[in-house]
PDB file of N, CA, C and O in Angstrom:
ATOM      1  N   UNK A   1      16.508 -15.117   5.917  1.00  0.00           N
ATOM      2  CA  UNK A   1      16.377 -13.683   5.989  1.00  0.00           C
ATOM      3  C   UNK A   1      16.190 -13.067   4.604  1.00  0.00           C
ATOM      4  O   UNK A   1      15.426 -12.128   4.379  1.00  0.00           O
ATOM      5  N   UNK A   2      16.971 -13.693   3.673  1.00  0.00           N
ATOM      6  CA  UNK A   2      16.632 -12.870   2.366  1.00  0.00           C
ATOM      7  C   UNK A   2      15.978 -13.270   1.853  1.00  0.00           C
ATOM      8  O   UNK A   2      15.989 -12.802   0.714  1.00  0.00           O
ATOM      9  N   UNK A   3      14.919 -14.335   2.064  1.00  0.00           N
ATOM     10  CA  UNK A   3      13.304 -14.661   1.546  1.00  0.00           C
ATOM     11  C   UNK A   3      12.189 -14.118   2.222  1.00  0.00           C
ATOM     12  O   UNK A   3      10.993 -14.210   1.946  1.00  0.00           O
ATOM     13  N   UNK A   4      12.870 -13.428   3.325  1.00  0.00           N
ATOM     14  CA  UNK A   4      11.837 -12.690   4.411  1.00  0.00           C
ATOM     15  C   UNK A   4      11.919 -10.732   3.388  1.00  0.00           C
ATOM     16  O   UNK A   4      11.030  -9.977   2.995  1.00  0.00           O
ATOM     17  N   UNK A   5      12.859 -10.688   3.364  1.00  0.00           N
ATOM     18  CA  UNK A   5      13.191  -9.749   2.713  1.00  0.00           C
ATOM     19  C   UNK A   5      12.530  -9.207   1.037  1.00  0.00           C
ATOM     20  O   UNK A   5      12.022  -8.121   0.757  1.00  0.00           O
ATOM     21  N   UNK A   6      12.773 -10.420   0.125  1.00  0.00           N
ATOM     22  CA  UNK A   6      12.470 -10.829  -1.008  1.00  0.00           C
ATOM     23  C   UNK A   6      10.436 -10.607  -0.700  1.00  0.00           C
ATOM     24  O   UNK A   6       9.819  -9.704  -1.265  1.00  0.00           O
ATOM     25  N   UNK A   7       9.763 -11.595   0.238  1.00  0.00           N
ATOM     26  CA  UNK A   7       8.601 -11.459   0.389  1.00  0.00           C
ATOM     27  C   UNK A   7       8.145  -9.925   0.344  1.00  0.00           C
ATOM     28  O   UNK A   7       7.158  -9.481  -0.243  1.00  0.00           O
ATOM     29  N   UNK A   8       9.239  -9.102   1.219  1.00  0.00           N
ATOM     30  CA  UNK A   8       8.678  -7.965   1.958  1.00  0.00           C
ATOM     31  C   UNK A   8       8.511  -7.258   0.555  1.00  0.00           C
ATOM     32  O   UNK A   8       7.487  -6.949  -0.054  1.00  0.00           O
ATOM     33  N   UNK A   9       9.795  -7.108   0.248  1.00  0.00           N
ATOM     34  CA  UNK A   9       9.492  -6.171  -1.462  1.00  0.00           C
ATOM     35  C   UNK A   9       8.456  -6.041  -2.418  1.00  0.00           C
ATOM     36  O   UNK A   9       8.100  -5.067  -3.082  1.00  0.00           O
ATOM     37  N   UNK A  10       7.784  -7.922  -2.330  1.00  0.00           N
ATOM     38  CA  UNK A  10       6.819  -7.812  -3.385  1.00  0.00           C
ATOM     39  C   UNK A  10       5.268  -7.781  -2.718  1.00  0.00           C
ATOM     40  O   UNK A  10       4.345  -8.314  -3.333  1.00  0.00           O
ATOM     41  N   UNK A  11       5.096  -7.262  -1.697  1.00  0.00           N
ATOM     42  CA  UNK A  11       3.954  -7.344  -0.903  1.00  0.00           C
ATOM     43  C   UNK A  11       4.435  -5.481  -1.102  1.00  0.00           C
ATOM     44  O   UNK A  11       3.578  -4.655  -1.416  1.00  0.00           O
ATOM     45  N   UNK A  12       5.427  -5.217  -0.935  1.00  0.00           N
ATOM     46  CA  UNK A  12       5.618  -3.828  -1.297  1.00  0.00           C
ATOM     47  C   UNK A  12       5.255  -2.980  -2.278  1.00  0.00           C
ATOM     48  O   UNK A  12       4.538  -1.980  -2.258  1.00  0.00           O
ATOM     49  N   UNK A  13       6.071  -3.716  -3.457  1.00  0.00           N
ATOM     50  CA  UNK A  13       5.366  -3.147  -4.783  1.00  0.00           C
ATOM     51  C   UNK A  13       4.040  -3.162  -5.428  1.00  0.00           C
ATOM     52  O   UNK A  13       3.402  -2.288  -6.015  1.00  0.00           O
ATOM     53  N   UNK A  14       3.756  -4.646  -5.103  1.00  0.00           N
ATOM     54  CA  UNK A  14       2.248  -4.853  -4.842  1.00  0.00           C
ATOM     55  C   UNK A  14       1.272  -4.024  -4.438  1.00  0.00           C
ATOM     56  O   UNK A  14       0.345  -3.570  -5.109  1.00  0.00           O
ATOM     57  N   UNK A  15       1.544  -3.841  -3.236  1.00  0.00           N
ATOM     58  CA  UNK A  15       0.865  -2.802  -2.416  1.00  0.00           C
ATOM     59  C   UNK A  15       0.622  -1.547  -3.102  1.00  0.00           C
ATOM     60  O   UNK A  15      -0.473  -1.047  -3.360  1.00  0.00           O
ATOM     61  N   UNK A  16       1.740  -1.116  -3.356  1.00  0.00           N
ATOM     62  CA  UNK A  16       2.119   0.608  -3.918  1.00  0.00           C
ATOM     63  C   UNK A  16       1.472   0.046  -5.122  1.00  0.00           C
ATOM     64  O   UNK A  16       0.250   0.174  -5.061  1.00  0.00           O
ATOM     65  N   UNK A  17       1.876  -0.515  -6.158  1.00  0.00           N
ATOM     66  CA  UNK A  17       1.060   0.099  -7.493  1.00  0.00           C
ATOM     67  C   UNK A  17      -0.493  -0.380  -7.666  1.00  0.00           C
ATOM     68  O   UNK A  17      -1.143  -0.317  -8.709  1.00  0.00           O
ATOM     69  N   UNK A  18      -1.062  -1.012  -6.047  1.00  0.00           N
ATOM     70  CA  UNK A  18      -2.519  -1.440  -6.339  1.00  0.00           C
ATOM     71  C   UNK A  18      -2.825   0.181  -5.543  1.00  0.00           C
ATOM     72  O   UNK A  18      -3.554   0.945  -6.176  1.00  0.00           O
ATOM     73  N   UNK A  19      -2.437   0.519  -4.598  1.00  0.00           N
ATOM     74  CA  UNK A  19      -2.897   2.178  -3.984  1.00  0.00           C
ATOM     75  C   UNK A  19      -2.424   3.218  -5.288  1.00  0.00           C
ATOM     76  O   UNK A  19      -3.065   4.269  -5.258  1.00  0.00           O
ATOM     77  N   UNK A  20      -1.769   3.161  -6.037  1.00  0.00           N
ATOM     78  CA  UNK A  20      -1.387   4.529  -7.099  1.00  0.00           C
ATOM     79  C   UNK A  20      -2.287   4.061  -7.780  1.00  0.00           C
ATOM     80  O   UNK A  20      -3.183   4.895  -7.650  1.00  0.00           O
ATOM     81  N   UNK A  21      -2.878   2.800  -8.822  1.00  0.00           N
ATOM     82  CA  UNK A  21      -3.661   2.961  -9.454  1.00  0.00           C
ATOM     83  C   UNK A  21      -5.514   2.881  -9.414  1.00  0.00           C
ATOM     84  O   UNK A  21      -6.433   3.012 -10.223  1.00  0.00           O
ATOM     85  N   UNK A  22      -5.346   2.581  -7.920  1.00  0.00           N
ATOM     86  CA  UNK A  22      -6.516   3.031  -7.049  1.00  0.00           C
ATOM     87  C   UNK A  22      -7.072   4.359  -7.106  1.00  0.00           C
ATOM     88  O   UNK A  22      -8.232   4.676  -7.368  1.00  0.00           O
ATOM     89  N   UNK A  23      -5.956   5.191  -6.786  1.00  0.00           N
ATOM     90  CA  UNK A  23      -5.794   6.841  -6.428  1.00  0.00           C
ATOM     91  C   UNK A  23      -5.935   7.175  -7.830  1.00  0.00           C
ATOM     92  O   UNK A  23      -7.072   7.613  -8.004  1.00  0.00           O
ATOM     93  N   UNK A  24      -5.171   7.152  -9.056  1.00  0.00           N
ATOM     94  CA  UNK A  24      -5.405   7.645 -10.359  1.00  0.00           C
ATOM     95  C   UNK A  24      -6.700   7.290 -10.655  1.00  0.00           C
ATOM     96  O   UNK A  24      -7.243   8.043 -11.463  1.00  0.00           O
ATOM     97  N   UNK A  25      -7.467   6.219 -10.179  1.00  0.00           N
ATOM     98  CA  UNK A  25      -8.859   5.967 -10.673  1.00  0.00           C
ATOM     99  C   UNK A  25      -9.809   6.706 -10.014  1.00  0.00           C
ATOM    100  O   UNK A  25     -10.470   7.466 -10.721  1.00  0.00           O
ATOM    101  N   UNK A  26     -10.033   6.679  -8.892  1.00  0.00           N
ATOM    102  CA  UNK A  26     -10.884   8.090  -8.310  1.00  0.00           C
ATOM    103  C   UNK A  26     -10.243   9.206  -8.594  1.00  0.00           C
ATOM    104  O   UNK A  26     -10.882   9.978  -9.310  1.00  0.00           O
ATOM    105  N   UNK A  27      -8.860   9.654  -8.167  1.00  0.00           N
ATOM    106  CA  UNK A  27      -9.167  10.923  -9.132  1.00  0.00           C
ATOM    107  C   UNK A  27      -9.664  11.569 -10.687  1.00  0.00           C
ATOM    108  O   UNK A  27      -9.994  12.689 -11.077  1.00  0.00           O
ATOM    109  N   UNK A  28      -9.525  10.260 -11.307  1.00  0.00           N
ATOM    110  CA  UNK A  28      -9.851  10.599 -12.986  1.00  0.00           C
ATOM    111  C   UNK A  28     -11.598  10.797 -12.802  1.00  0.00           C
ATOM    112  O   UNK A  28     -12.093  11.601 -13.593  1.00  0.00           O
ATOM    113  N   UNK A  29     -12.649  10.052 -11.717  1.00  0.00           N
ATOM    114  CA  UNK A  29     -13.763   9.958 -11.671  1.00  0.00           C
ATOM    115  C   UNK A  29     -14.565  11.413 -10.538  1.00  0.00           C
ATOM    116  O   UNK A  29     -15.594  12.088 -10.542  1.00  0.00           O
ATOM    117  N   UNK A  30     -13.721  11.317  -9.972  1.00  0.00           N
ATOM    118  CA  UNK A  30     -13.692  12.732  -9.569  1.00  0.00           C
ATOM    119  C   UNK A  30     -13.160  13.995 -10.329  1.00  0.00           C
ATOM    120  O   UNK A  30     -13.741  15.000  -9.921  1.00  0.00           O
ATOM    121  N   UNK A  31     -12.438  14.201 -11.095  1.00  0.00           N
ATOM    122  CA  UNK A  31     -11.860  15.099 -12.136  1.00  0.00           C
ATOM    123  C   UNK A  31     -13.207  15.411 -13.426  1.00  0.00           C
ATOM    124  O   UNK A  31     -13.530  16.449 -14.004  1.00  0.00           O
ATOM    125  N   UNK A  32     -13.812  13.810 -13.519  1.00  0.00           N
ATOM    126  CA  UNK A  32     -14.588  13.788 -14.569  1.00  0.00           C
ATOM    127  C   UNK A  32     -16.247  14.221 -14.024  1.00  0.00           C
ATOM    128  O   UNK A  32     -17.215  14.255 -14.783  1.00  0.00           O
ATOM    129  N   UNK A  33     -16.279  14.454 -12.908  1.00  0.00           N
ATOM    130  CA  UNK A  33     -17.770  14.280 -12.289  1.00  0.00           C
ATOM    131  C   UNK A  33     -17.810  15.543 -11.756  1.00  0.00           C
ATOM    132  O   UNK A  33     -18.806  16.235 -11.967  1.00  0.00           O
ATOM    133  N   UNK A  34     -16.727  16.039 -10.979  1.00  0.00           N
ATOM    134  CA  UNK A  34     -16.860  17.496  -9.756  1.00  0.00           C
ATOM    135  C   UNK A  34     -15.588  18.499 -10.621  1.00  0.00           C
ATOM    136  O   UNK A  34     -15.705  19.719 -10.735  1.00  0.00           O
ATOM    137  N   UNK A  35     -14.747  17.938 -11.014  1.00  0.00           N
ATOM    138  CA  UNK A  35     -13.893  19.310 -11.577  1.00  0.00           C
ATOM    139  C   UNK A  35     -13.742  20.074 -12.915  1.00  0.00           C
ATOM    140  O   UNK A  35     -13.050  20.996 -13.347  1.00  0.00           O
ATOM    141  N   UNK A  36     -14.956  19.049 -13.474  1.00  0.00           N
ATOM    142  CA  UNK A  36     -14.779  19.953 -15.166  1.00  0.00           C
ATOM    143  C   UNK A  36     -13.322  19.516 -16.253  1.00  0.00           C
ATOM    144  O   UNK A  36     -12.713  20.035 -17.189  1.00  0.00           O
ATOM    145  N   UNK A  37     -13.255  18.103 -15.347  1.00  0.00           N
ATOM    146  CA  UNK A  37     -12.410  17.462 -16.327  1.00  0.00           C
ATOM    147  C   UNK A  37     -10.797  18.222 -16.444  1.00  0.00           C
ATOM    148  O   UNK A  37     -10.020  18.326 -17.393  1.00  0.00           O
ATOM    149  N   UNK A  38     -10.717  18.729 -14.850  1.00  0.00           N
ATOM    150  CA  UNK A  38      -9.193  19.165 -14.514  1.00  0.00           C
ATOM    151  C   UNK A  38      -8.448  17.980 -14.332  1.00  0.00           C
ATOM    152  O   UNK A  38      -8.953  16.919 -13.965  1.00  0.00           O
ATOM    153  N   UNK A  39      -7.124  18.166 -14.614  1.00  0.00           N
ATOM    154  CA  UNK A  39      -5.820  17.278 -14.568  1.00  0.00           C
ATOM    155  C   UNK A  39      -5.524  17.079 -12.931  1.00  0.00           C
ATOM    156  O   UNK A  39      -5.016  15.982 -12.697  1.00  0.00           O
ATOM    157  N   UNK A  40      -5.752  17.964 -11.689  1.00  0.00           N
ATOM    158  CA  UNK A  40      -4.765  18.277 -10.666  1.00  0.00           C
ATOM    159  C   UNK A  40      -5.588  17.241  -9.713  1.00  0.00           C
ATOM    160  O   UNK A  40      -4.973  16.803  -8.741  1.00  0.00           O
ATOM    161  N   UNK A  41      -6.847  16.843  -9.904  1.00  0.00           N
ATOM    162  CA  UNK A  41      -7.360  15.772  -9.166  1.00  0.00           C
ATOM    163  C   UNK A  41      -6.522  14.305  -9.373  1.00  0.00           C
ATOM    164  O   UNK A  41      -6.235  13.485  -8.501  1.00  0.00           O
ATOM    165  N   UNK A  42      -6.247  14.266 -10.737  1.00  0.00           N
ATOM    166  CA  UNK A  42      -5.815  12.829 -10.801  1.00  0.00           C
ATOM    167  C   UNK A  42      -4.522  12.782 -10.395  1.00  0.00           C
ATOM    168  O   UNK A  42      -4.123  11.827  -9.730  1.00  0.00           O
ATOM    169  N   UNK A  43      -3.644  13.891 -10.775  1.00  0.00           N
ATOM    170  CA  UNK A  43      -2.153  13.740  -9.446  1.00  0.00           C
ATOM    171  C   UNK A  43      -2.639  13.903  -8.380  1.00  0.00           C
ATOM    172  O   UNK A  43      -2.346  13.141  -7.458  1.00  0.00           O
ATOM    173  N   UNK A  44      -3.131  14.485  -8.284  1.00  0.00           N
ATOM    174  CA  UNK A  44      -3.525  14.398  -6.452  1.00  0.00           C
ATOM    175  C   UNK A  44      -3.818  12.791  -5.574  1.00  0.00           C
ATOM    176  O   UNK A  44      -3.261  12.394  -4.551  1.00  0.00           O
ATOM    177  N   UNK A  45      -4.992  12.035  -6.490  1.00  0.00           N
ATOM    178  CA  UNK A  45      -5.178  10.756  -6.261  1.00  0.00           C
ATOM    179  C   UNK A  45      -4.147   9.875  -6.202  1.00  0.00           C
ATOM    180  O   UNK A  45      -3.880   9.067  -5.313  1.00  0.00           O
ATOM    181  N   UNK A  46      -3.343  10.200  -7.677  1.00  0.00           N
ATOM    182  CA  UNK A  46      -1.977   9.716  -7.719  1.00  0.00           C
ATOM    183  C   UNK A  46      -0.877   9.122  -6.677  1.00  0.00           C
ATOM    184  O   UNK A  46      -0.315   8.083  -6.331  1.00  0.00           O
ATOM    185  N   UNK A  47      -0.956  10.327  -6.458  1.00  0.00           N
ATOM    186  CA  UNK A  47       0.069  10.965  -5.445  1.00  0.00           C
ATOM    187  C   UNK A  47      -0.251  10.206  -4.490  1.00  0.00           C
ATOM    188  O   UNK A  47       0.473   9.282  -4.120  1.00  0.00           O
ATOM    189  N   UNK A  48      -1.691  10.571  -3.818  1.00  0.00           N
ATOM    190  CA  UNK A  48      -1.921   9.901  -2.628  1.00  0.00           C
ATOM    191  C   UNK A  48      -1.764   8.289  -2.057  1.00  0.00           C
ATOM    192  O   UNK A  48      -1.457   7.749  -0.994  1.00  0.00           O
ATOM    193  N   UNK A  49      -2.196   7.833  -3.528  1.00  0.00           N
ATOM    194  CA  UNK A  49      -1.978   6.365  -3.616  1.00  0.00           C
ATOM    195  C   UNK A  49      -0.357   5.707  -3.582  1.00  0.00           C
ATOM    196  O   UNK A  49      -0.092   4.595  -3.124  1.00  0.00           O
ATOM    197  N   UNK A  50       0.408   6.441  -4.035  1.00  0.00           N
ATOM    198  CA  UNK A  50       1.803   6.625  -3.928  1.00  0.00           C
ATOM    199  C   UNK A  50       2.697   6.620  -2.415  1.00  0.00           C
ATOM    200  O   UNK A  50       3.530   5.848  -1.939  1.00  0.00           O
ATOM    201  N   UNK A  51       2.093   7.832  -1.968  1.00  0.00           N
ATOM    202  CA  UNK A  51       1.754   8.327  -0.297  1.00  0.00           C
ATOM    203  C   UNK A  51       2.087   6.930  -0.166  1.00  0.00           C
ATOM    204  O   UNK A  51       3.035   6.203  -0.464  1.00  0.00           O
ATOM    205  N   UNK A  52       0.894   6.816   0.421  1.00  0.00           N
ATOM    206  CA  UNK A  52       0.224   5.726   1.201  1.00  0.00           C
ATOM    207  C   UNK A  52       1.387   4.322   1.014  1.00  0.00           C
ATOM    208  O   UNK A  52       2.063   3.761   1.876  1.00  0.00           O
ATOM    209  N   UNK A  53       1.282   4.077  -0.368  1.00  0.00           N
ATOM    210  CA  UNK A  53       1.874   2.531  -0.439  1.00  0.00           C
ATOM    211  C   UNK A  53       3.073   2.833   0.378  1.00  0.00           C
ATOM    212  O   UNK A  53       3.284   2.232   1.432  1.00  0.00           O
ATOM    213  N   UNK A  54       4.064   3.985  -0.200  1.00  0.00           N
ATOM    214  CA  UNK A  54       5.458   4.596   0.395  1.00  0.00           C
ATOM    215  C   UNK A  54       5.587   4.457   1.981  1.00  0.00           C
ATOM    216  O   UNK A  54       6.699   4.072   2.342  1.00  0.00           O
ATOM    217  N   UNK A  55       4.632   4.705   3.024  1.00  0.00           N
ATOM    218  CA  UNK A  55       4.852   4.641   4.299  1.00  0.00           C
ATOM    219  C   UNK A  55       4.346   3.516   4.359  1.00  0.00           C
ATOM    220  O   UNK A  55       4.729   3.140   5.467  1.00  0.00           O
ATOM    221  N   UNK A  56       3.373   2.203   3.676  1.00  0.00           N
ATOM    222  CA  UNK A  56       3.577   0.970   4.527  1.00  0.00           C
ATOM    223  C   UNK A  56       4.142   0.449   4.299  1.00  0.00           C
ATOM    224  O   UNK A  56       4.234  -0.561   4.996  1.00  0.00           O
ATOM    225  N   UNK A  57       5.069   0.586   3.133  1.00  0.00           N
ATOM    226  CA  UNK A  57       6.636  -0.359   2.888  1.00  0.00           C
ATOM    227  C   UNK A  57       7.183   0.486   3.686  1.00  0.00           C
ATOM    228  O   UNK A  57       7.676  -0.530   4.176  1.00  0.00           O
ATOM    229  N   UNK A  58       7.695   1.546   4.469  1.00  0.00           N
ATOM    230  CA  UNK A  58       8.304   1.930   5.370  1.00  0.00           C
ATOM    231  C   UNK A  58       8.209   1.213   6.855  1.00  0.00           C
ATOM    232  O   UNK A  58       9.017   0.888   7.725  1.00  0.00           O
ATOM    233  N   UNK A  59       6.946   1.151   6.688  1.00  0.00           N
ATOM    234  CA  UNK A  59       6.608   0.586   7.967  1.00  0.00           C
ATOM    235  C   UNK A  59       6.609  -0.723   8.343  1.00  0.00           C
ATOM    236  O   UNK A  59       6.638  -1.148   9.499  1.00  0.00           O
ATOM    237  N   UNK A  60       6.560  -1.665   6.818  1.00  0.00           N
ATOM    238  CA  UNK A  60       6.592  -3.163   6.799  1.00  0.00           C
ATOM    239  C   UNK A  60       8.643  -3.486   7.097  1.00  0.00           C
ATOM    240  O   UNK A  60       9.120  -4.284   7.904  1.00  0.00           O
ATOM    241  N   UNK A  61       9.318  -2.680   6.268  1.00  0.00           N
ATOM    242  CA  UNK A  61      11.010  -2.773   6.534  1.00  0.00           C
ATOM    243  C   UNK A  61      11.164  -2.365   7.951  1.00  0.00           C
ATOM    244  O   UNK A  61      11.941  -3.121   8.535  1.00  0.00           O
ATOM    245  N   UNK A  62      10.711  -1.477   8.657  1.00  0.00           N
ATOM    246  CA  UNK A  62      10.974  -1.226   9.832  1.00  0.00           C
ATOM    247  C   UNK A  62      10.933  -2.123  11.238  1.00  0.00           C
ATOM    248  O   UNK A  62      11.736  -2.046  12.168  1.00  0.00           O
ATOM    249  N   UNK A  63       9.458  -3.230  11.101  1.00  0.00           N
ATOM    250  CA  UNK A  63       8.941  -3.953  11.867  1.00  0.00           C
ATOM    251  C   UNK A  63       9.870  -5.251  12.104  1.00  0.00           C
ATOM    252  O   UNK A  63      10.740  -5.552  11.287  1.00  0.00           O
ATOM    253  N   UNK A  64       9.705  -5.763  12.904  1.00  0.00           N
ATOM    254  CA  UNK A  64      11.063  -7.232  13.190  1.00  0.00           C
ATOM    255  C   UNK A  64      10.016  -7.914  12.271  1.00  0.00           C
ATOM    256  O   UNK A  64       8.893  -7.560  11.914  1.00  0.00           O
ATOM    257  N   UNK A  65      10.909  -9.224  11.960  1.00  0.00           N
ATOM    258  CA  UNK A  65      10.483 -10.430  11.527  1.00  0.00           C
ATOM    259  C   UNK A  65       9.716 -11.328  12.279  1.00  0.00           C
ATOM    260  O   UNK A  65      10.155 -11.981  13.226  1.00  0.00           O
ATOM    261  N   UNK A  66       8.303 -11.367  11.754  1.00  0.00           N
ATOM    262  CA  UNK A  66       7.540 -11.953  13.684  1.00  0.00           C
ATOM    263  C   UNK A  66       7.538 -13.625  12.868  1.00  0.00           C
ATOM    264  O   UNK A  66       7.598 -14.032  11.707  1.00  0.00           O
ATOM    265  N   UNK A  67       7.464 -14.050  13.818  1.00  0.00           N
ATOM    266  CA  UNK A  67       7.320 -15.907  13.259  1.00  0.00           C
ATOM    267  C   UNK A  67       5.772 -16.177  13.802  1.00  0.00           C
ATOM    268  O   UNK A  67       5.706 -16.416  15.007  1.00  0.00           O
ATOM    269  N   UNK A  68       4.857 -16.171  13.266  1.00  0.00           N
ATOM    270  CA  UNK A  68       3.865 -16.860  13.454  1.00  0.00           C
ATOM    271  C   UNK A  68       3.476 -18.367  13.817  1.00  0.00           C
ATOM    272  O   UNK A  68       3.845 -19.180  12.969  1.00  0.00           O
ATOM    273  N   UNK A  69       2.851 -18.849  14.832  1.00  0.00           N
ATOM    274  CA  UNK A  69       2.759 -19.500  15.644  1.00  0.00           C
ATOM    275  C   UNK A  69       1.113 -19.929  16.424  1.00  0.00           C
ATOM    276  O   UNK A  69       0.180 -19.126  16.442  1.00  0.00           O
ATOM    277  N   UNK A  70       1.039 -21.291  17.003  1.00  0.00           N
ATOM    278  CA  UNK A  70      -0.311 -21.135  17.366  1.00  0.00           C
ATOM    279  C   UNK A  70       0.144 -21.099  18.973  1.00  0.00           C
ATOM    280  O   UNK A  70       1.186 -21.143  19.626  1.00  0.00           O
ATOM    281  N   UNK A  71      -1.133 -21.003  19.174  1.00  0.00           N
ATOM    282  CA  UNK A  71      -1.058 -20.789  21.118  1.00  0.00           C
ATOM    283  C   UNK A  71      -1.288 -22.408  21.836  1.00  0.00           C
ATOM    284  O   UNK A  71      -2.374 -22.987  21.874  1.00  0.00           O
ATOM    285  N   UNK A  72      -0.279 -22.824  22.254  1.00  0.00           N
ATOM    286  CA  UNK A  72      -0.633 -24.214  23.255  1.00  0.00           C
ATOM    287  C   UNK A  72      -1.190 -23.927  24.377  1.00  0.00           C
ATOM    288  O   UNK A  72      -0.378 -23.350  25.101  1.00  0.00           O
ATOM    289  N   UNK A  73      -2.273 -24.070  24.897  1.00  0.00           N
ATOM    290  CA  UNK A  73      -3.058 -23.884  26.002  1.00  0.00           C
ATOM    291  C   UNK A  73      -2.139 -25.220  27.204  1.00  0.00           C
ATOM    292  O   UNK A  73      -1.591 -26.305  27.008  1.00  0.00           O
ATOM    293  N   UNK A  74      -2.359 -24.488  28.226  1.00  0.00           N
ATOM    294  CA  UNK A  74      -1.911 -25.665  29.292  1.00  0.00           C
ATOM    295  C   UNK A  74      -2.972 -26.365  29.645  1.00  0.00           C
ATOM    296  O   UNK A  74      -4.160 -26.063  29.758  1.00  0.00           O
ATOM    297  N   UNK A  75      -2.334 -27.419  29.816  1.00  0.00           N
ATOM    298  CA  UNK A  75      -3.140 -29.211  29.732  1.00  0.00           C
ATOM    299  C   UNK A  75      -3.006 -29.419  31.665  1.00  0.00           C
ATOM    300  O   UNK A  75      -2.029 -30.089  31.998  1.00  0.00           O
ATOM    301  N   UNK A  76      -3.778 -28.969  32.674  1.00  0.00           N
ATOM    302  CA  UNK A  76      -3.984 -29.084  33.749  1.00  0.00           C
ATOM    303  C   UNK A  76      -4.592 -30.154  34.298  1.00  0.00           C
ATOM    304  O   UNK A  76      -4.784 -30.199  35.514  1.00  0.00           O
TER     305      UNK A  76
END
């Protein structure tokens, strides 16, 4: 359980700081292309990327522990 756990965290953090620095990168390219080189796009992207990672580590701690498995077909 606490290697199931241990996994979950770093598929977590993982997750979150590849979506925040996803989000800071389109917003800086959007900031630099459509806003005249405003600041509030790239928190915004930020943010969003933040968002995002935040509810699927919510959603990954929430889910049971599934055990993966193949399918035995019946032998008739």
């Amino acid at each position: 359980m606490a290697d199931e756990n241990g996994r979950k965290w770093d598929r977590c953090l993982a997750d979150t700081a590849v979506k925040t620095v996803s989000g800071l990168g389109a917003g800086m390219v959007f900031s630099a292309l459509l806003f005249k080189r405003r600041t509030w796009p790239v928190s915004f992207g930020a943010g969003l990327g933040l968002g995002t990672g935040f509810s699927n580590c919510q959603n990954d701690f929430r889910s049971p522990c599934l055990i993966r498995g193949r399918a035995v077909e019946d032998q008739q």
